[in-house]
C-alpha positions as CSV (number, residue, x, y, z in Angstrom):
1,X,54.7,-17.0,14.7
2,X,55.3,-12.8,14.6
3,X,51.8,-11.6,15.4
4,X,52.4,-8.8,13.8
5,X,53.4,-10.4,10.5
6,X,49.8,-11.6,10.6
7,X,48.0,-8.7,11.7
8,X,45.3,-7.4,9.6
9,X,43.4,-3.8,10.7
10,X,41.0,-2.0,9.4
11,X,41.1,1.3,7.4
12,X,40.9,4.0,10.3
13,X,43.5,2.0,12.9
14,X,46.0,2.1,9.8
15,X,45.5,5.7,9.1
16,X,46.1,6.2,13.3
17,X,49.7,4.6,12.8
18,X,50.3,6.3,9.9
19,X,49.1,9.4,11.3
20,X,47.3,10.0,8.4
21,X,43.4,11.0,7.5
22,X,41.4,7.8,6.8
23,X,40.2,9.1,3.6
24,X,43.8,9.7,2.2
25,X,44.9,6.4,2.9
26,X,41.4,5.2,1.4
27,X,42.4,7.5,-1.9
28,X,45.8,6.2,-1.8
29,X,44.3,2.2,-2.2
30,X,41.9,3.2,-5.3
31,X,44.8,5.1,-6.8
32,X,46.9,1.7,-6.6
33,X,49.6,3.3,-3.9
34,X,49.1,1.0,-1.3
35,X,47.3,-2.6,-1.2
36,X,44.7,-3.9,1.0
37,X,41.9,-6.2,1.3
38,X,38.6,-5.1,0.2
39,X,35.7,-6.0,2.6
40,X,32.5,-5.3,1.3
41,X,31.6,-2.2,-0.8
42,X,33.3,0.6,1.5
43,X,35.6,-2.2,4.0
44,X,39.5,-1.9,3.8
45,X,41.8,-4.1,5.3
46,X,45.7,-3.3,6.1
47,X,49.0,-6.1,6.4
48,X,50.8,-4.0,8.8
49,X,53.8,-5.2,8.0
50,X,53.3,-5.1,4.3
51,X,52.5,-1.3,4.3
52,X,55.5,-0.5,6.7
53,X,58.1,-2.1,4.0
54,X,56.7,-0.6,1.7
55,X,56.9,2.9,3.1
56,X,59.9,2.1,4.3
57,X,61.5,1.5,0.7
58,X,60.1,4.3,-0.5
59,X,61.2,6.6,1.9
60,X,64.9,5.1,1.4
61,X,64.4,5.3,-2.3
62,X,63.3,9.4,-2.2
63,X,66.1,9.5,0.4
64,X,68.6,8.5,-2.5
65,X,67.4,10.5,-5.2
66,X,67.8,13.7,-3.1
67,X,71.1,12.4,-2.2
68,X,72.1,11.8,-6.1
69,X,69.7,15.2,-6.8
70,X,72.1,17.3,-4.4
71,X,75.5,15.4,-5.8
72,X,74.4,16.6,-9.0
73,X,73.8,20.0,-8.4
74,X,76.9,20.6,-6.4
75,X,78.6,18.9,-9.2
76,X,76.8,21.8,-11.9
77,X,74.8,18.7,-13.3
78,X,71.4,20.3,-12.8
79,X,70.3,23.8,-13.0
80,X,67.6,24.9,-9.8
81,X,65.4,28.0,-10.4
């Protein structure tokens, strides 16, 4: 099997290889952004994979709209201040 497909880590080694603060990533769990496993009161765990696809996606998705966004606007569809 893909080890990483398997691999589980803990809150501040995902928010190292996301390059992000480990109480962002911690906000972005309780606001229902990202999913992980919750380990005790304060304990978050992290499918790496999982997270990557889904950043991934949304990255593409944003990607799109400010391609459609900028179609539009050349096309006089949408007004920018």
């Amino acid at each position: 099997m893909d080890e990483k497909r398997l691999q589980l880590v803990p809150l501040a080694a995902m928010a190292g290889l996301l390059r992000l603060s480990p109480a962002d990533l911690r906000k972005d769990v309780e606001d229902g952004l990202l999913p992980a496993v919750r380990i005790g009161k304060r304990g978050l765990l992290f499918h790496v994979a999982t997270i990557e696809g889904l950043l991934r996606q949304r990255a593409e998705q944003a990607s799109a709209r400010a391609l459609s966004d900028d179609h539009e606007a050349e096309q006089g569809g949408k007004v920018f201040p």
